[in-house]
C-alpha positions in Angstrom: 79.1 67.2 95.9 77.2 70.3 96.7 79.6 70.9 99.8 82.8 70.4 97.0 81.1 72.5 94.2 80.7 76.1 97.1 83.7 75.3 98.3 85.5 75.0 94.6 82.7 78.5 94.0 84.7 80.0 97.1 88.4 79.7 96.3 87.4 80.9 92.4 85.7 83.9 94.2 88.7 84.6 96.2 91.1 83.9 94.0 89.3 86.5 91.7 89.1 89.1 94.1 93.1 87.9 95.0 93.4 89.1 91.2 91.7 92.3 91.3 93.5 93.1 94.6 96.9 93.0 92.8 95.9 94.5 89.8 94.8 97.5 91.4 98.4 97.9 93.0 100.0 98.6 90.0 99.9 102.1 89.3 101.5 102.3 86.3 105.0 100.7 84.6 107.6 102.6 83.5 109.8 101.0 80.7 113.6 101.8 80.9 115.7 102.4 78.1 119.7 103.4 77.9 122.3 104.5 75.5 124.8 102.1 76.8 125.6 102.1 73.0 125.7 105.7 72.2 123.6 107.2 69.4 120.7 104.5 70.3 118.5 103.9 73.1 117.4 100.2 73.7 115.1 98.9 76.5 117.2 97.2 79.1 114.1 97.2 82.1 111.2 97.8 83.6 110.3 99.6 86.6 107.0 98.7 88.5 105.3 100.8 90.7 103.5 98.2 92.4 103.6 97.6 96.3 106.3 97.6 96.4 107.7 99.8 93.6 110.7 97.1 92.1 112.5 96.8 88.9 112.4 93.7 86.3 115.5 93.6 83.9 114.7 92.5 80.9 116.1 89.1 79.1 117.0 90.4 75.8 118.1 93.9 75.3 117.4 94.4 71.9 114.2 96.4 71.8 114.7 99.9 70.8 112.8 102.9 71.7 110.0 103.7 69.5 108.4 107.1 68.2 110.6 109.7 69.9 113.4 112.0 69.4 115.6 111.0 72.3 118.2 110.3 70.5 118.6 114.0 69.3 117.6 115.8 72.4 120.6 113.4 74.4 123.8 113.0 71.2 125.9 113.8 74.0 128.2 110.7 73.8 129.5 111.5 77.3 126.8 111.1 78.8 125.2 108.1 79.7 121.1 109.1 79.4 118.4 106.5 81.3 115.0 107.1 79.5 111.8 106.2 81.7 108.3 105.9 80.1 105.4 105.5 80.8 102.9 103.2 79.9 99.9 104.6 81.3 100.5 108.1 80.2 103.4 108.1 77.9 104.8 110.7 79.3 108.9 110.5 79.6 112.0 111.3 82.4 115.1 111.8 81.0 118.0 111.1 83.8 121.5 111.7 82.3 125.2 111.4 84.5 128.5 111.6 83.0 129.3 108.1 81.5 132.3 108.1 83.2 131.0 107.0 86.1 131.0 103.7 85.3 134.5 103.1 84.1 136.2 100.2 85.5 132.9 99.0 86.7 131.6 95.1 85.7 129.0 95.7 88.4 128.0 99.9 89.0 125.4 100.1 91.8 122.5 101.9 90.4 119.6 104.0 92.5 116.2 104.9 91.1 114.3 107.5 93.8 110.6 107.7 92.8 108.5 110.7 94.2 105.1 109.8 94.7 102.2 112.4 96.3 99.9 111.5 98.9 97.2 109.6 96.5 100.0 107.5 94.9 100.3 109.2 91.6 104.2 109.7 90.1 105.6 113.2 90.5 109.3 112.7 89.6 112.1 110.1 89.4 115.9 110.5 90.1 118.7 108.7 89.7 122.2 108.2 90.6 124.6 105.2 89.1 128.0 104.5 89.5 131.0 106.6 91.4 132.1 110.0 90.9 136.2 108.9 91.2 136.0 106.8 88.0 135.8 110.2 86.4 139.7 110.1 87.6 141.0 107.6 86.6 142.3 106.0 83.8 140.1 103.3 83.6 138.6 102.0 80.3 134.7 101.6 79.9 133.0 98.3 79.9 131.0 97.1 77.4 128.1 95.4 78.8 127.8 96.1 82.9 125.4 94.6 85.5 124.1 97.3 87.0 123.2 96.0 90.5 119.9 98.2 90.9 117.8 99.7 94.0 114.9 101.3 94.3 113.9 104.1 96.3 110.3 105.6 97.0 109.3 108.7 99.0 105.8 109.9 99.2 104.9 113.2 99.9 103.9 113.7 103.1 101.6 116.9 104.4 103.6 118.9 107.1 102.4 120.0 110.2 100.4 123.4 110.5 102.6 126.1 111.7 101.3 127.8 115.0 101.1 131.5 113.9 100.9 133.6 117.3 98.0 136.7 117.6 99.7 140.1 115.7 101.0 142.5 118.7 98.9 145.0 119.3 101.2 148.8 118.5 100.6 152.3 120.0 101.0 154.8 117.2 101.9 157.8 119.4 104.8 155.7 121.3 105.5 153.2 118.6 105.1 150.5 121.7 103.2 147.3 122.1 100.2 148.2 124.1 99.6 146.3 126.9 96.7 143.5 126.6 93.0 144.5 127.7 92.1 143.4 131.4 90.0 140.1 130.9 86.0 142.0 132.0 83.7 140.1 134.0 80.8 138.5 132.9 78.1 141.5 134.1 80.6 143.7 132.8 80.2 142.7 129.0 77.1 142.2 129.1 75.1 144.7 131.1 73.1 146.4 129.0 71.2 143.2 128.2 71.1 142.2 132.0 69.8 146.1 132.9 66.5 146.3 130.6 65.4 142.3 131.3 65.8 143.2 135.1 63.8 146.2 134.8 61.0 144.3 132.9 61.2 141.9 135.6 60.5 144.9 138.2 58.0 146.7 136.4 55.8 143.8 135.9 55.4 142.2 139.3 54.0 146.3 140.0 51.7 146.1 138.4 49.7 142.9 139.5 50.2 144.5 142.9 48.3 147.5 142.2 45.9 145.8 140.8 45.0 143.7 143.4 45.1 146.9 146.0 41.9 148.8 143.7 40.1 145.8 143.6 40.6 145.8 147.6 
């Protein structure tokens, strides 16, 4: 029984710290919303940035965006507006493309690119959706697409040092690189500590030798 109750102690622990673990991936979730229908944004997603970073569509898309003025800042009805926000900060990315993009399209490919820095923390988030030649063509929208979605992260990286050479050296009578200094020797810099210690030296095996010749 006591072997059964650490063991059963063990896999709670370790389940716990399983829990903790994943927890702490999740940086933050950023809830996507659309004006498929113009004139009002409703929630259609959810875009984790986990590890990895993925996006969850919703079941029913029936939940409209709540306290902000969206609607007024993007009345553009060409323009198809995806609204990210965040649930940590509450802080929000407008991304808007010409809606006729996805004209003709039952199933427009869809690409959120999230900028992270170097600590993990969101900087910016593009995106891209459907093709440029619908614009073109005479095809008629579609009411409710499947947008077959990707994700996308890059994380600044620091850059390597640049190597910045010695400034050149310039005569200002010729106006002409002057020529690099001679490498000196070792006596040659630093003789006129060498001189006086040698001297010192001299001067004070004398005197014990004059000494010795009085007492004589």
């Amino acid at each position: 029984m006591r072997i059964l109750n650490r063991s059963a102690a063990a896999m709670l622990l370790l389940c716990g710290l399983a829990t903790v673990f994943a927890d702490s991936l999740v940086m933050d979730t950023l809830k996507v919303y659309d004006n498929l229908n113009p004139g009002q944004f409703t929630q259609r997603g959810e875009l984790l940035l986990n590890d990895p970073v993925q996006y969850n569509p919703v079941a029913i898309q029936n939940a409209p965006i709540p306290d902000t003025d969206a609607n007024s800042k993007t009345s553009d009805p060409s323009m198809y507006t995806v609204l990210l926000r965040s649930q940590n900060t509450d802080s929000q990315f407008a991304l808007s493309l010409p809606r006729c993009r996805l004209n003709g399209e039952q199933a427009p490919k869809e690409t959120f690119v999230v900028h992270l820095s170097q600590d993990g923390s969101l900087l910016h988030v593009d995106y891209s959706a459907g093709k440029s030649e619908n614009c073109d063509k005479s095809q008629t929208p579609v009411d409710s697409p499947a947008f077959s979605t990707s994700v996308v992260v890059k994380r600044r990286v620091q850059g390597p040092a640049p190597e910045l050479a010695m400034a050149a050296s310039i005569d200002m009578n010729t106006g002409k690189e002057k020529e690099p200094e001679p490498q000196k020797s070792f006596l040659a810099k630093y003789w006129y500590y060498i001189v006086p210690i040698v001297l010192m030296l001299m001067l004070s095996g004398e005197e014990p030798q004059k000494e010795g010749n009085t007492r004589r």
